[in-house]
N, C-alpha and C positions, 0 to 999 in steps of 0.2 A: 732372552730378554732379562735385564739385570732388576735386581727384587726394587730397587732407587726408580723405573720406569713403571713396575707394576703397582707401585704403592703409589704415583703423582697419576697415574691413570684412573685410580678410584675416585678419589677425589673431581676429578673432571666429567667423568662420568655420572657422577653424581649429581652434580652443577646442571650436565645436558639435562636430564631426565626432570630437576626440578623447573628447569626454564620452558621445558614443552607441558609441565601444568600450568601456565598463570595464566591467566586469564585474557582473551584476547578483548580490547574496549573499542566498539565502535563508535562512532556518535553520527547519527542521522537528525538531517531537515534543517531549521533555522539556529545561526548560532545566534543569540540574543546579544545584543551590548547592550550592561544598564544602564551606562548613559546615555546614550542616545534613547532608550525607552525613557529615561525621565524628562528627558527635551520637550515630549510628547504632552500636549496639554490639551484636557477637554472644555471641550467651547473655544478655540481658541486655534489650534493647530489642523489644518489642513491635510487631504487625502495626497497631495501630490508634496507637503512634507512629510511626511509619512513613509511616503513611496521614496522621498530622497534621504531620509534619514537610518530606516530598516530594511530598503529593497522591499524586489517583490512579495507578498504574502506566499506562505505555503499554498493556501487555501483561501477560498470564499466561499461564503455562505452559497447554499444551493441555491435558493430562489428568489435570492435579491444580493446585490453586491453592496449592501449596506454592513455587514462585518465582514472584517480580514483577519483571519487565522495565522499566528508563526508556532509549530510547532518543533522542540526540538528534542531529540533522546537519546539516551546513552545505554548501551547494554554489553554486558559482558556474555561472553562463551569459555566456558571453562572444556570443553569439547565440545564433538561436530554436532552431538544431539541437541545440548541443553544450552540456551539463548535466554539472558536474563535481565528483564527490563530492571535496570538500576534507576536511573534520573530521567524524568519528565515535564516538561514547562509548557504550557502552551496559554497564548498570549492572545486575544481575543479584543481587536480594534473594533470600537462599533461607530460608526458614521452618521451623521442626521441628514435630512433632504437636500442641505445644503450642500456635503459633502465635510462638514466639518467634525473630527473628533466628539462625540458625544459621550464613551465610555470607555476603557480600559481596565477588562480583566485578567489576572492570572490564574493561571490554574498549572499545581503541581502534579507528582503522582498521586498524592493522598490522596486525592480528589477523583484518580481517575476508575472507572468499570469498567469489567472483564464484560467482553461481550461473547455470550457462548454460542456458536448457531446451532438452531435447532438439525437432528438429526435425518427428522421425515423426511419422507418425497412424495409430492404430489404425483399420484397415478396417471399414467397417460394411455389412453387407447391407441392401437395402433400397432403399437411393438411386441407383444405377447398375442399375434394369432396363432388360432392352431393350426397343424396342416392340414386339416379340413377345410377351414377357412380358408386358405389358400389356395386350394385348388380351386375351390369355388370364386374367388374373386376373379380367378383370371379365365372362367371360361368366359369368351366370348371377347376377349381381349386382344386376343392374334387375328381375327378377322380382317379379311381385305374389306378396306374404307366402301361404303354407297356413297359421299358423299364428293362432286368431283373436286372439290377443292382443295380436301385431305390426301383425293389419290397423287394430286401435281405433288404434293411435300415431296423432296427427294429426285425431283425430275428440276431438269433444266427448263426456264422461263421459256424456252420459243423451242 
C-alpha cells in the first residue's frame, strides 16, 4: 500500500468514526402547523374544524371528550442507552357543551414533569406458600368426586 493511500485513509476514517457519534433526531406525535393553529378561534371555531384543520388529536381527555391533546417531541440519542428529550409542545384544545372551541393552551418543555414511579409493590398472598402449606392444601384434592355430576366431567354425554 503506497504511504499517498495510507495518509487519504486517515482522514476518512476519521470522518466514519465522527459521523457514527452525532446524534440520531427522532420526532414523535403531532407535527403542529402554526398556522393552521392560529385559524383556530375561541368562541368561534368548531370541533369538526378543528378535526379538518389539525387531524385527529393525539389524545382526549379520559372522562369527558371535551379537550383534545396534540402532542409533539423531538429527542436526540447520542447512543443505544442515552435518549434525550430535546423539544416538547403540547397543544390542549378545550371544547364547551356546544362543541365549540372554548380555550387553547400550549405547553412547552419548561413546563413539563418528570413522573417517577414509585418502586413498592403491593404484597400478594398466594405466591410465597411454604411447602408445608402446600402439602396441606392439596390433601384431599385428588379424591374421586361423591358428587355424580362432577363424576360425568370427562365422560361422554350418553
Amino acid at each position: 500500500m503506497s504511504r499517498f493511500a495510507r495518509l487519504a485513509g486517515v482522514p476518512a476514517l476519521a470522518l466514519v468514526v465522527l459521523a457514527a457519534c452525532s446524534p440520531t433526531i427522532s420526532n414523535h406525535g403531532h407535527r403542529l402547523d402554526t398556522t393552521r393553529l392560529e385559524q383556530i378561534r375561541p368562541g368561534v371555531t368548531s370541533r369538526e374544524e378543528v378535526r379538518r384543520l389539525l387531524g385527529s388529536p393525539s389524545t382526549m381527555a379520559t372522562l369527558d371528550d371535551g379537550t383534545w391533546y396534540y402532542v409533539a417531541q423531538r429527542t436526540e440519542r447520542a447512543n443505544f442507552y442515552s435518549e434525550r428529550l430535546v423539544e416538547q409542545e403540547v397543544v390542549a384544545i378545550r371544547f364547551d357543551a356546544r362543541g365549540i372551541v372554548e380555550r387553547i393552551d400550549r405547553n412547552g418543555l419548561e413546563s413539563a414533569q418528570a413522573v417517577v414511579p414509585v418502586a413498592d409493590k403491593t404484597p400478594t398472598r398466594g405466591n410465597e406458600l411454604t411447602l408445608l402449606e402446600q402439602v396441606v392444601s392439596n390433601i384431599g384434592r385428588f379424591n374421586t368426586p361423591t358428587d355424580p355430576l362432577t363424576r360425568r366431567q370427562g365422560q361422554p354425554p350418553f
